[in-house]
ZADO-397228 format. One record per residue (C-alpha): residue in three letters; x, y, z. Coordinates in steps of 0.2 Angstrom, whole numbers, always signed. Each point is the difference from the previous one (the first is absolute). Layout:
% ZADO-397228
<pt aa="ala" xx="X" yy="Y" zz="Z"/>
...
% end
This chain:
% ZADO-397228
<pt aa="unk" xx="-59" yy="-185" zz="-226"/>
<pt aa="unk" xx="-4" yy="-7" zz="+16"/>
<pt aa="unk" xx="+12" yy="-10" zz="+0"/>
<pt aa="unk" xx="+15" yy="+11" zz="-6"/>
<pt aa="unk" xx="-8" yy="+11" zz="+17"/>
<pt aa="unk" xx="+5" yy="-16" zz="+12"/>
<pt aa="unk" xx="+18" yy="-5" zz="-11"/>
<pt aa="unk" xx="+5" yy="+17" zz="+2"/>
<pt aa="unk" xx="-5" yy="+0" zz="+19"/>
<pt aa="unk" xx="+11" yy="-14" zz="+3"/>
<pt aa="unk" xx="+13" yy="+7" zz="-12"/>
<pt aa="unk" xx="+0" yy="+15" zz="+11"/>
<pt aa="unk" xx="+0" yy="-12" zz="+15"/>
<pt aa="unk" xx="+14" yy="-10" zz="-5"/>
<pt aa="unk" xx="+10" yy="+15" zz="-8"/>
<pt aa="unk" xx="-1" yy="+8" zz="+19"/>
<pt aa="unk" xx="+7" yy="-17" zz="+8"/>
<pt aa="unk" xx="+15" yy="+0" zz="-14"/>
<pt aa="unk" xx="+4" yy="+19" zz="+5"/>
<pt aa="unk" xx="-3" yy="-3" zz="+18"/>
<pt aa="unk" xx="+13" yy="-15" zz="-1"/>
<pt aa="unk" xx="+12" yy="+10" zz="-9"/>
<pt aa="unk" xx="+3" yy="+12" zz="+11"/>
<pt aa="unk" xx="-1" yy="-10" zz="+15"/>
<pt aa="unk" xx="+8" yy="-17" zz="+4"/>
<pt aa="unk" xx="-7" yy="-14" zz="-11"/>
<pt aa="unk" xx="-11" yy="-11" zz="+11"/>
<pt aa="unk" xx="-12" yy="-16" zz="-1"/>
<pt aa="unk" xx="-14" yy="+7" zz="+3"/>
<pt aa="unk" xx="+5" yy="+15" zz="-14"/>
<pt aa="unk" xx="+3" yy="-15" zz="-13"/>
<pt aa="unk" xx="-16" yy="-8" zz="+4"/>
<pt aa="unk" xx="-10" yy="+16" zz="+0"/>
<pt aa="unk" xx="+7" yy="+4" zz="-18"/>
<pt aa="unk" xx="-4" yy="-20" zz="-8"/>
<pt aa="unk" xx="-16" yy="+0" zz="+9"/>
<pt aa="unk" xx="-6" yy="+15" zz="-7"/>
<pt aa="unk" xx="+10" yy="+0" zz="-13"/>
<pt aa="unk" xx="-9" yy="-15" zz="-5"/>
<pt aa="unk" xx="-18" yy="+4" zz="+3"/>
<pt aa="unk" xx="+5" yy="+14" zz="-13"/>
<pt aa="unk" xx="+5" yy="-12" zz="-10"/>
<pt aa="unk" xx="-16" yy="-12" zz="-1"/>
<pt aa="unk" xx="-11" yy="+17" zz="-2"/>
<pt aa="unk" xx="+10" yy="+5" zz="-17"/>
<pt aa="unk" xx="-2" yy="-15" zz="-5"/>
<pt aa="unk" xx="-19" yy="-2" zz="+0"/>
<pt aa="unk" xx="+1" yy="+17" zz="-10"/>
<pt aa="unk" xx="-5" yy="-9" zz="-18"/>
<pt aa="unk" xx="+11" yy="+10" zz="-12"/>
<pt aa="unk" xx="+16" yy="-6" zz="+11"/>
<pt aa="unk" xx="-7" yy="-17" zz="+0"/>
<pt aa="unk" xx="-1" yy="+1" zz="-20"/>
<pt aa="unk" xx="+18" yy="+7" zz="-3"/>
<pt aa="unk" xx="+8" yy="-15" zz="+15"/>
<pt aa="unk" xx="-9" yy="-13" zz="-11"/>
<pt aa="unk" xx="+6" yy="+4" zz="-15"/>
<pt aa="unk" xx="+17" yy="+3" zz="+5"/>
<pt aa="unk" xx="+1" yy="-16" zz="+9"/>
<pt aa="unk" xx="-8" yy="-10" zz="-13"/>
<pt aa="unk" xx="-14" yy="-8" zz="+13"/>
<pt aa="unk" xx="-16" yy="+6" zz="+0"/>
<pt aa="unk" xx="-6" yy="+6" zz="+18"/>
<pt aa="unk" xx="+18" yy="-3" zz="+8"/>
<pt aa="unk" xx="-4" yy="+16" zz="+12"/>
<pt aa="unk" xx="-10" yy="-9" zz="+7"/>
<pt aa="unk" xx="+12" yy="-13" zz="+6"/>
<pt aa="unk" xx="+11" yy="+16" zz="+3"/>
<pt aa="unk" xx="-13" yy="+6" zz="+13"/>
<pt aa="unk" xx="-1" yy="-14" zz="+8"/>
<pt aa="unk" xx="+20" yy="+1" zz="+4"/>
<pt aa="unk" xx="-2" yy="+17" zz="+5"/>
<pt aa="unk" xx="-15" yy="-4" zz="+11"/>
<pt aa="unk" xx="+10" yy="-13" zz="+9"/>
<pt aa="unk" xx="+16" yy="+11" zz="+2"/>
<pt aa="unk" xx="-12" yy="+13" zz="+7"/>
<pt aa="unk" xx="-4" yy="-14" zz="+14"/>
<pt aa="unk" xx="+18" yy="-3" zz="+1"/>
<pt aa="unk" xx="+4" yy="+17" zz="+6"/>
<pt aa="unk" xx="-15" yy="+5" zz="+10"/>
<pt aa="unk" xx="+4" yy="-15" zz="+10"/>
<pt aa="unk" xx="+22" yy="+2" zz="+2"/>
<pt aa="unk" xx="-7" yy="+20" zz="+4"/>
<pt aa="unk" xx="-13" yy="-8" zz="+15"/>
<pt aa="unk" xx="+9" yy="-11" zz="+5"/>
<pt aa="unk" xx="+18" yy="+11" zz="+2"/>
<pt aa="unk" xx="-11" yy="+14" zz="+7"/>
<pt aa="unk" xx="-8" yy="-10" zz="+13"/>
<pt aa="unk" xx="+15" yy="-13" zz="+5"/>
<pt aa="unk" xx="+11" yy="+2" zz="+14"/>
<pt aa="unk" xx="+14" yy="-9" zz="-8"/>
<pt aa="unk" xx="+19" yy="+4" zz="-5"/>
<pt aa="unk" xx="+2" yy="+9" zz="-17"/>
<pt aa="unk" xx="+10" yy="-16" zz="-3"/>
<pt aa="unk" xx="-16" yy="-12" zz="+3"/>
<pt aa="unk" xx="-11" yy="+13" zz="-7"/>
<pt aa="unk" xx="+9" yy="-2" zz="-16"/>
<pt aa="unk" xx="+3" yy="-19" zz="-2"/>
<pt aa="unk" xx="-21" yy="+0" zz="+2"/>
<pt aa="unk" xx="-1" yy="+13" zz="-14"/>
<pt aa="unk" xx="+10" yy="-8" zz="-10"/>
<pt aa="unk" xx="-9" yy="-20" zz="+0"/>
<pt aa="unk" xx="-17" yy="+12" zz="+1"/>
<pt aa="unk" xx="+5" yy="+7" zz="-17"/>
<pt aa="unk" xx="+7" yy="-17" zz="-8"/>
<pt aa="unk" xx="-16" yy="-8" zz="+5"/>
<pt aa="unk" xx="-11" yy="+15" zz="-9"/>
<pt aa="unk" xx="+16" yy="-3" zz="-15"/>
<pt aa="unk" xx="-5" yy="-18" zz="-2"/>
<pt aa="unk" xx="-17" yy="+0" zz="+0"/>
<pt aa="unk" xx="+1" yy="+16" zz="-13"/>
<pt aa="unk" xx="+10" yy="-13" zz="-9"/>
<pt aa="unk" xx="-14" yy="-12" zz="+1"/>
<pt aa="unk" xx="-15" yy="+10" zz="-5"/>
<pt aa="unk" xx="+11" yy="+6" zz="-15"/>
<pt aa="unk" xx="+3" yy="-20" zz="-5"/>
<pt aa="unk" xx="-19" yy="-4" zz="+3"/>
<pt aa="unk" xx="-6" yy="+16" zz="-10"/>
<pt aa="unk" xx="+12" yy="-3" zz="-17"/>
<pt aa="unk" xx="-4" yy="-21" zz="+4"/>
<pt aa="unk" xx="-22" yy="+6" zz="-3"/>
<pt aa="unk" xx="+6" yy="+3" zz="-18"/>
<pt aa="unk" xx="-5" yy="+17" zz="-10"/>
<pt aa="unk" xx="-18" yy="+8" zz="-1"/>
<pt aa="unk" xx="-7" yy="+9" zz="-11"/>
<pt aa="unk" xx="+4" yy="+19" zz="+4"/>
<pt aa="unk" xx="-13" yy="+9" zz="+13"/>
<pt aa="unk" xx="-1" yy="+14" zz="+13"/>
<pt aa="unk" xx="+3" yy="-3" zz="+16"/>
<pt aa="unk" xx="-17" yy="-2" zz="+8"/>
<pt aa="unk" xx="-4" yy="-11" zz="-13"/>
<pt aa="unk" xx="+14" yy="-11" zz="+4"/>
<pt aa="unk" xx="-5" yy="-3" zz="+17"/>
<pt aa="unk" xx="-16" yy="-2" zz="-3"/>
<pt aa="unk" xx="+4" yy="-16" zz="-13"/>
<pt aa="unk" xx="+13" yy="-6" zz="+11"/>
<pt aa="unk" xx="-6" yy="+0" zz="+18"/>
<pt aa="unk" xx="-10" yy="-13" zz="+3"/>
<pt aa="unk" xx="+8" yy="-12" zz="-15"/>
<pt aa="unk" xx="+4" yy="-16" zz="+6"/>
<pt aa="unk" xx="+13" yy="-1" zz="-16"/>
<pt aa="unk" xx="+6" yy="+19" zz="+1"/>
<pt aa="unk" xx="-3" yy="+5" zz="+21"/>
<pt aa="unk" xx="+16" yy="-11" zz="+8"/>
<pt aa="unk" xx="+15" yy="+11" zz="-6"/>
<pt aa="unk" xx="-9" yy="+14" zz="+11"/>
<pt aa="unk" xx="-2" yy="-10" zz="+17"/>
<pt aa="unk" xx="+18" yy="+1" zz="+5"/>
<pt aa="unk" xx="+3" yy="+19" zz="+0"/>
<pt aa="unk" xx="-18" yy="+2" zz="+7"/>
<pt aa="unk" xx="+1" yy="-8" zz="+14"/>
<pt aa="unk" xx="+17" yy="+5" zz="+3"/>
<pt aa="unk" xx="-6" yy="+18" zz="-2"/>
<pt aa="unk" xx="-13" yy="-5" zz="+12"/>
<pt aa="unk" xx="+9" yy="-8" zz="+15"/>
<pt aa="unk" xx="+14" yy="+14" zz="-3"/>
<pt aa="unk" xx="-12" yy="+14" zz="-1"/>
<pt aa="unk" xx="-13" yy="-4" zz="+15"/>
<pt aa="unk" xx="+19" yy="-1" zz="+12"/>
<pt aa="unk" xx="+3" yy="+16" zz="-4"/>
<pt aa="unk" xx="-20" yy="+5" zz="+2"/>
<pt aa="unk" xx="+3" yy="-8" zz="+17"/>
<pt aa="unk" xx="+17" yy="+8" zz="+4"/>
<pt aa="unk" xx="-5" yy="+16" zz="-4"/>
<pt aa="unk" xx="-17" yy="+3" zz="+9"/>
<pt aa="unk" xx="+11" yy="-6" zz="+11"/>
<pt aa="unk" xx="+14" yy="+14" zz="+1"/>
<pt aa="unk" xx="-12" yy="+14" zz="-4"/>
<pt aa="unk" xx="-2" yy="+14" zz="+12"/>
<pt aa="unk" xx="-3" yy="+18" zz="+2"/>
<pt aa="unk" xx="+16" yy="+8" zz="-8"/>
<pt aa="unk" xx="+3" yy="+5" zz="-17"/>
<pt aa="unk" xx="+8" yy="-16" zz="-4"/>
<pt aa="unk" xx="-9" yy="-11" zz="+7"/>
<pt aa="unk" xx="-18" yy="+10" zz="-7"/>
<pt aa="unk" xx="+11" yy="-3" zz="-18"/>
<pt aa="unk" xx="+2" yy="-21" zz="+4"/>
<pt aa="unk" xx="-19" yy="+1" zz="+5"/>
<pt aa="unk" xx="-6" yy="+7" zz="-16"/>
<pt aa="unk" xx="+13" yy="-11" zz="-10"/>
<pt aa="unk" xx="-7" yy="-15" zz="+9"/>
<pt aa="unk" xx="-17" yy="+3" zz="-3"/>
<pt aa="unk" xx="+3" yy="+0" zz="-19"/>
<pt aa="unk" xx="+10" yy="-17" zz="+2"/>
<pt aa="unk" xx="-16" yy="-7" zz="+8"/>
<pt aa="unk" xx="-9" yy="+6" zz="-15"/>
<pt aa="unk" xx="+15" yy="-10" zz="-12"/>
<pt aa="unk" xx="-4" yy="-15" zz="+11"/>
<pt aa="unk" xx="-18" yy="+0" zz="-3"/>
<pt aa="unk" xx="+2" yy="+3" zz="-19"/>
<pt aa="unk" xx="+12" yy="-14" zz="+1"/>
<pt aa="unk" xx="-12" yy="-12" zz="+7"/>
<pt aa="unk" xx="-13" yy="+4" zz="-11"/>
<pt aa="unk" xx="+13" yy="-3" zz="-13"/>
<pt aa="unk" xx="+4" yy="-17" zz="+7"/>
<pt aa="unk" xx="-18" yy="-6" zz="+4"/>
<pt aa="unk" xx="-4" yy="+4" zz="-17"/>
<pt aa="unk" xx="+15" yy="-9" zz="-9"/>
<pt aa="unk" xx="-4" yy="-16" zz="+12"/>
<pt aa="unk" xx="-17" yy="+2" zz="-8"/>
<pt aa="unk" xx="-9" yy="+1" zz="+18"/>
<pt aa="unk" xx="-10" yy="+17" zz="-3"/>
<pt aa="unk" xx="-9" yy="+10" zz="-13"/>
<pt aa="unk" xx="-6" yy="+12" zz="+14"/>
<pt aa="unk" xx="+13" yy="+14" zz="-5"/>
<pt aa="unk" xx="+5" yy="+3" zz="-18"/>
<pt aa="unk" xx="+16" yy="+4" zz="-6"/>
<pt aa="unk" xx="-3" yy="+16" zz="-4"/>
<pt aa="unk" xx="-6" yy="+5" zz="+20"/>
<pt aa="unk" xx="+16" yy="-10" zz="+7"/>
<pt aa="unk" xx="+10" yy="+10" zz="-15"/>
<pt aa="unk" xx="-7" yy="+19" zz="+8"/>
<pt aa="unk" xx="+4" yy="-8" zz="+17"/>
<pt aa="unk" xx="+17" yy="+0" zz="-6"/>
<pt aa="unk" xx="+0" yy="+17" zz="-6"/>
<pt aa="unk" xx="-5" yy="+8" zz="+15"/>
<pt aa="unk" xx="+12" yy="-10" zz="+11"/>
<pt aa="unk" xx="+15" yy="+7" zz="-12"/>
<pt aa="unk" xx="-6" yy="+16" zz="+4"/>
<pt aa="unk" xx="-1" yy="-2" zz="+18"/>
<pt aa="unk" xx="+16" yy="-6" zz="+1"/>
<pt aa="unk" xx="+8" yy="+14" zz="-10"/>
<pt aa="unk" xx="-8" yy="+11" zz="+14"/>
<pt aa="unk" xx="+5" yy="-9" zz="+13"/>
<pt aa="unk" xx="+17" yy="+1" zz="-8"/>
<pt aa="unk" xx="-1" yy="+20" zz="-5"/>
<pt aa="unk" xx="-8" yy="+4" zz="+17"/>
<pt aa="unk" xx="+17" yy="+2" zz="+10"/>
<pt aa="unk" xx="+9" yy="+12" zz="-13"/>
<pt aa="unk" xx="-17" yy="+10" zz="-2"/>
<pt aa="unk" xx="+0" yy="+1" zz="+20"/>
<pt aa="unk" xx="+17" yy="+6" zz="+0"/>
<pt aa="unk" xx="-4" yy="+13" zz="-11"/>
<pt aa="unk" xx="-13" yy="+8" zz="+7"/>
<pt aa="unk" xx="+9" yy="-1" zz="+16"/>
<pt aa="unk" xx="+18" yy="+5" zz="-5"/>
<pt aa="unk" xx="-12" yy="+16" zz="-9"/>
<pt aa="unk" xx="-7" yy="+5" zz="+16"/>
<pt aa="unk" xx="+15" yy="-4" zz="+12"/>
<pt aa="unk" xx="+10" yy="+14" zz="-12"/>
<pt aa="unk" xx="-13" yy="+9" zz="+2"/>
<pt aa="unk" xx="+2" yy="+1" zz="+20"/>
<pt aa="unk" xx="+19" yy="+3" zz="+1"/>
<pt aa="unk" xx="+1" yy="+9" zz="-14"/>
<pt aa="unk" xx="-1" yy="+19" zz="+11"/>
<pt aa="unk" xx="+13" yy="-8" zz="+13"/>
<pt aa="unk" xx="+11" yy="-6" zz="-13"/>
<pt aa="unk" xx="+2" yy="+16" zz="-7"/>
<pt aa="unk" xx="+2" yy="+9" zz="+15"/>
<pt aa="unk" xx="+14" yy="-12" zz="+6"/>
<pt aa="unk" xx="+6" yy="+1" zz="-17"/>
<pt aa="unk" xx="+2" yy="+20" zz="+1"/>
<pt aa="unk" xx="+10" yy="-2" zz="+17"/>
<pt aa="unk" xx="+11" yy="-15" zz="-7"/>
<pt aa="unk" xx="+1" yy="+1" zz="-19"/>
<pt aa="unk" xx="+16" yy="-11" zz="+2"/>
<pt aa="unk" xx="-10" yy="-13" zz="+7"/>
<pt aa="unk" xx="-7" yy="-7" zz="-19"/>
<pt aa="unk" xx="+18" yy="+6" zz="-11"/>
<pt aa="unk" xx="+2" yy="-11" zz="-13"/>
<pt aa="unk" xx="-12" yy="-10" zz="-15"/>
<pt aa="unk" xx="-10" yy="-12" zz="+6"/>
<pt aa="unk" xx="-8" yy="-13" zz="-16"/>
<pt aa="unk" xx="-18" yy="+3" zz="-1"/>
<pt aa="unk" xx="-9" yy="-18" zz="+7"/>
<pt aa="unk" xx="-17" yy="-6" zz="+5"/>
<pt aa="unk" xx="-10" yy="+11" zz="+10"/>
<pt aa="unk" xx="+1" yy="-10" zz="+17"/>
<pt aa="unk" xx="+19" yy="+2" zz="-3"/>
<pt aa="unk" xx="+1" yy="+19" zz="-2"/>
<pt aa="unk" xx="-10" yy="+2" zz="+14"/>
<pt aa="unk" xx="+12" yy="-11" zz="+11"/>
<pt aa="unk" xx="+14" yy="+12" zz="-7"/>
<pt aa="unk" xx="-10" yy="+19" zz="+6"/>
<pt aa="unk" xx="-5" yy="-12" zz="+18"/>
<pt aa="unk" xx="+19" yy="-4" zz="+1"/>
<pt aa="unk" xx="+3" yy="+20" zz="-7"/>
<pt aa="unk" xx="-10" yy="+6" zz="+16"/>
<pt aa="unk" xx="+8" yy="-11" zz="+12"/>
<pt aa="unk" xx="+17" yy="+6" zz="-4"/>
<pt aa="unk" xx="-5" yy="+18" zz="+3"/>
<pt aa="unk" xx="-9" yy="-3" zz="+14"/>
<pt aa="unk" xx="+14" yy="-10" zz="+9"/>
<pt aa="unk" xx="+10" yy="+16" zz="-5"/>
<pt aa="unk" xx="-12" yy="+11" zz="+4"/>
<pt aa="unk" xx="+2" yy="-7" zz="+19"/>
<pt aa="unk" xx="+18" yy="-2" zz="+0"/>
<pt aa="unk" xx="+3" yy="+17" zz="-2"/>
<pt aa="unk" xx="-14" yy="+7" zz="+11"/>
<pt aa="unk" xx="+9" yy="-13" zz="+14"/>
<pt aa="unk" xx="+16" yy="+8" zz="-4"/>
<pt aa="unk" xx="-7" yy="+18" zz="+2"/>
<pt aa="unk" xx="-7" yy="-3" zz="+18"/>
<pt aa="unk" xx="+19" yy="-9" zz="+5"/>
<pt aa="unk" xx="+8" yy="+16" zz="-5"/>
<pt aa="unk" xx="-11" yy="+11" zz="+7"/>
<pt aa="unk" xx="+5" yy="-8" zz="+18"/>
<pt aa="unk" xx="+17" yy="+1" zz="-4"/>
<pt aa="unk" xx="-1" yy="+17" zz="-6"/>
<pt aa="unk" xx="-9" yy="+2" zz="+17"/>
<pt aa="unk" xx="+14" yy="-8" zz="+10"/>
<pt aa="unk" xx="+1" yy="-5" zz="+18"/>
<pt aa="unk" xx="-14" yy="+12" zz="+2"/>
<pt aa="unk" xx="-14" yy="-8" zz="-12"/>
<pt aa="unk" xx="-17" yy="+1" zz="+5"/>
<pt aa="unk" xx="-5" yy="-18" zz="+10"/>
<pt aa="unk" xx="-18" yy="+2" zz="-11"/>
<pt aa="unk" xx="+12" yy="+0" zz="-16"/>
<pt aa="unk" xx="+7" yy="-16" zz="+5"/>
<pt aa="unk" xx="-14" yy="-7" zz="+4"/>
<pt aa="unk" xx="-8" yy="+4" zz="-17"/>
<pt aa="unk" xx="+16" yy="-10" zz="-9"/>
<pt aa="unk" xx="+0" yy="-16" zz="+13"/>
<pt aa="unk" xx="-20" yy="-2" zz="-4"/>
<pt aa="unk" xx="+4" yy="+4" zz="-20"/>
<pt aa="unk" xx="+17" yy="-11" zz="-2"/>
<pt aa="unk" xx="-12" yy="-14" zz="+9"/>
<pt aa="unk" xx="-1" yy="-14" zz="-13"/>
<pt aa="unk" xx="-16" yy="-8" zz="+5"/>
<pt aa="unk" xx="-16" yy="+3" zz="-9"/>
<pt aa="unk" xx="-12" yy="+11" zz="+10"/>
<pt aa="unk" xx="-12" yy="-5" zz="+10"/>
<pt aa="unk" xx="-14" yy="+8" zz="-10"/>
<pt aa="unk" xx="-12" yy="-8" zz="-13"/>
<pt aa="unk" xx="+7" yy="-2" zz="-19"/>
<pt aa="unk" xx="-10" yy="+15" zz="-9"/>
<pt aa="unk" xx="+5" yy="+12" zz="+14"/>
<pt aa="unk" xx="+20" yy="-7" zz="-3"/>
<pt aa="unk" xx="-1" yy="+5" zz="-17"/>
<pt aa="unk" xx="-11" yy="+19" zz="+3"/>
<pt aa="unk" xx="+15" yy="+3" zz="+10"/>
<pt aa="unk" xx="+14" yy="-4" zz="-15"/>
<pt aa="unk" xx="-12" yy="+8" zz="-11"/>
<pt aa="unk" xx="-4" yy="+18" zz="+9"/>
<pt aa="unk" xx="+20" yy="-1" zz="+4"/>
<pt aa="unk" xx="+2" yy="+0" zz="-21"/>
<pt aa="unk" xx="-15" yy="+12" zz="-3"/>
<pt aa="unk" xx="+6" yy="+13" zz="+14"/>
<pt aa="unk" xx="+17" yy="+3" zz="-9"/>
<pt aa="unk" xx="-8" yy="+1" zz="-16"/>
<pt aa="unk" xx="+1" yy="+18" zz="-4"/>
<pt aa="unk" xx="+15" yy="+5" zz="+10"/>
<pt aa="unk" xx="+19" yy="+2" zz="-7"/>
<pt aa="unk" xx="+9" yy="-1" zz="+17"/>
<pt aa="unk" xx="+5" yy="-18" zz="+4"/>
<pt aa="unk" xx="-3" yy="+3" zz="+17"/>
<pt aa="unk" xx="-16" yy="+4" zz="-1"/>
<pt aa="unk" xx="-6" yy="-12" zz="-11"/>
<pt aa="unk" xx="+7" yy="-15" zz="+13"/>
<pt aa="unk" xx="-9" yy="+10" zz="+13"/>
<pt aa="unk" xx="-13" yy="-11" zz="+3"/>
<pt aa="unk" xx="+12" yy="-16" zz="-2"/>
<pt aa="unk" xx="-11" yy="-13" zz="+11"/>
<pt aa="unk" xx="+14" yy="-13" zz="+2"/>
<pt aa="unk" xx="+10" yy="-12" zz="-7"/>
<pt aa="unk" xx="-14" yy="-14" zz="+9"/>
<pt aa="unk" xx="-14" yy="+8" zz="-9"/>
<pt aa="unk" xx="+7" yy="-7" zz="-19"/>
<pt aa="unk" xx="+1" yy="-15" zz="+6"/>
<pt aa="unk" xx="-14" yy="-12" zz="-7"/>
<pt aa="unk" xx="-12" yy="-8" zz="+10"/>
<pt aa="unk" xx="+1" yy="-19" zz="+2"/>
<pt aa="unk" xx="-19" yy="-2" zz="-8"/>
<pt aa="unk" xx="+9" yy="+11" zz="-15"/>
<pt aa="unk" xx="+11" yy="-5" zz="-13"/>
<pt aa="unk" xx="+15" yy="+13" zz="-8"/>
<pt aa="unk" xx="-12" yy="+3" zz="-14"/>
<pt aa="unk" xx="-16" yy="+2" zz="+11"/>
<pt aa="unk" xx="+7" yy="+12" zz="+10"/>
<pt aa="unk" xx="+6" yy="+9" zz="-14"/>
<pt aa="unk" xx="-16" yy="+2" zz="-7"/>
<pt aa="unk" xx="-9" yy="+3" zz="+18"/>
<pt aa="unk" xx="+13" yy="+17" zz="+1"/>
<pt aa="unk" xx="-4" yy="+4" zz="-18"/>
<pt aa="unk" xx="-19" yy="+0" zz="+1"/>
<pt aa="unk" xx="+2" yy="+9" zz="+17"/>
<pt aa="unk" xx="+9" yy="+14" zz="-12"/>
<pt aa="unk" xx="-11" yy="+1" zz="-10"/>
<pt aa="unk" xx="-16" yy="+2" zz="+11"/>
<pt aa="unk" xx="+9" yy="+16" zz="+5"/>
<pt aa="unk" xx="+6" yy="+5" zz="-16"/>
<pt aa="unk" xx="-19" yy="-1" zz="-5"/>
<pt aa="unk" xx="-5" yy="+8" zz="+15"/>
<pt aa="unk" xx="+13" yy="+15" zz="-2"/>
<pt aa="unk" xx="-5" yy="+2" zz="-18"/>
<pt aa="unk" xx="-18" yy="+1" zz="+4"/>
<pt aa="unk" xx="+3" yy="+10" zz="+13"/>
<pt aa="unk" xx="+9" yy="+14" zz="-9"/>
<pt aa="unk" xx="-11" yy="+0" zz="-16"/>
% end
């Protein structure tokens, strides 16, 4: 069971990469990702004994998935490392993808290898995993065909332990490549036990320990893995939930604004598309306020109050305010709320602040400041709410 719980993991993991590549450009790092975990998922079915029985007597060798989980543990070290070492390398894509490839043809010819060595041993008698290590490792006779892909996994392995401690930080990814990395460490030390005891060197951890060590590093990586989509979740749930009252009051003003039928994506992607929805009304929102002022002087004609002109210089000033961010966006936001309730256009672009105010700040991104007018909406949509129950 527990180990269906950490296949399906990195099945879930690696079904989100392919998903992820398919609606995005095809990367290195995306094809890494997918044979790194895809692979680890791979080497945990394996081990799960009813699997093993059914590949044996298919292929007619008794304990061939063991030899199989070999090759999968090596293409697991093949892709962590091309994923490192593309993520952290400031080469060319060009460059970048020569040293993928002679990175993957070394991993192909040492899979190659162990498969050679393992069908050279000759047949045993059939077993279950755990008790094939534990004859095996530590076997003068039977322990060489596994000392290739260990110590490939090894010196694979601890660079992108290395690597990735390296290029962790405070963001959501890099908090994701920090949780993966730690359960790579936790591959390298079941590794080495793996390797001291096929060298014959140790008797101090048994198979079984170095085996659960294994485990719980196939289940750190799948959350390490998992982390950023269950992040972006949680946070694509809550950032609807903040411009959900301005989108539907800009969608009231400008229905035409989101004609037509948009497919249904990831989460993050429909909330790109409401963000963009609100920018569009906004930027029409102003454009037509703007315009109302102009004609309102040249209704006025020669004789237009100097205070009214004065109002459109300061409002038709592109520069961002000199005011801090929160305030910028109150402005935009009690400009929105104001009109709410009122059916005369004029009226409800009477509070108009200025083309300057929509303007972001340089601290902000388009999609910050979005949300910074949208949670500033909502304060006083909850505060009018309360206020009149």
């Amino acid at each position: 069971m527990i180990i269906w719980v950490i296949a399906g993991l990195l099945g879930l993991a690696t079904g989100l990469r392919i998903g992820w590549a398919l609606v995005n450009k095809q990367s290195l790092v995306s094809t890494a990702m997918i044979l790194a975990l895809g692979s680890l998922g791979l080497v945990a079915a394996l081990n799960w004994q009813p699997l093993t029985l059914l590949l044996d007597t298919l292929l007619r060798w008794p304990n061939i998935s063991m030899g199989l989980s070999q090759v999968a543990l090596v293409a697991c070290a093949a892709g962590s490392c091309v994923m490192i070492t593309t993520v952290s390398s400031p080469r060319k894509p060009a460059t970048l993808r020569r040293i993928a490839m002679l990175q993957y043809a070394v991993a192909a010819v040492i899979a190659i290898a162990t498969l050679v060595a393992f069908f050279a041993a000759g047949q045993q008698p059939e077993m279950s995993p755990q008790e094939y290590l534990r004859r095996n490792l530590g076997s003068d006779n039977t322990s060489l065909p596994w000392l290739l892909p260990l110590l490939y996994v090894l010196l694979a392995l601890t660079l992108v332990s290395w690597a990735g401690m390296r290029h962790s930080n405070r963001t959501r990814r890099g908090r994701a490549l920090f949780v993966f990395t730690i359960g790579i460490v936790l591959i390298v030390l079941a590794s080495a036990f793996f390797l001291l005891r096929a060298v014959g060197t140790t008797e101090l951890v048994g198979v079984g320990a170095a085996a659960t060590l294994l485990g719980c590093a196939m289940l750190v990586v799948a959350a390490g893995s998992l982390l950023p989509s269950v992040e972006d979740w949680f946070g694509a749930r809550r950032e609807l939930r903040i411009i959900a009252p301005l989108l539907d009051e800009l969608s009231r003003r400008h229905p035409d604004v989101g004609i037509g039928v948009r497919p249904r994506g990831p989460l993050v992607f429909r909330v790109a598309e409401r963000m963009s929805l609100i920018s569009d009304a906004l930027f029409l929102e102003a454009t037509a306020a703007d315009s109302a002022l102009r004609h309102r002087v040249d209704a006025a004609g020669a004789s237009a109050d100097h205070d009214l002109e004065q109002e459109i210089s300061d409002m038709s000033d592109i520069e961002t305010p000199d005011v801090e961010p929160e305030e910028q966006a109150r402005a935009i936001a009690e400009w929105i709320y104001a009109g709410r309730d009122a059916t005369d256009e004029q009226t409800k672009r009477a509070l108009f602040p200025g083309l300057g105010w929509l303007r972001q700040p340089t601290t902000y991104s388009d999609r910050e400041w979005i949300l910074a007018i949208a949670n500033q909406y909502r304060q006083l949509d909850r505060a009018g709410a309360a206020a009149t129950s």
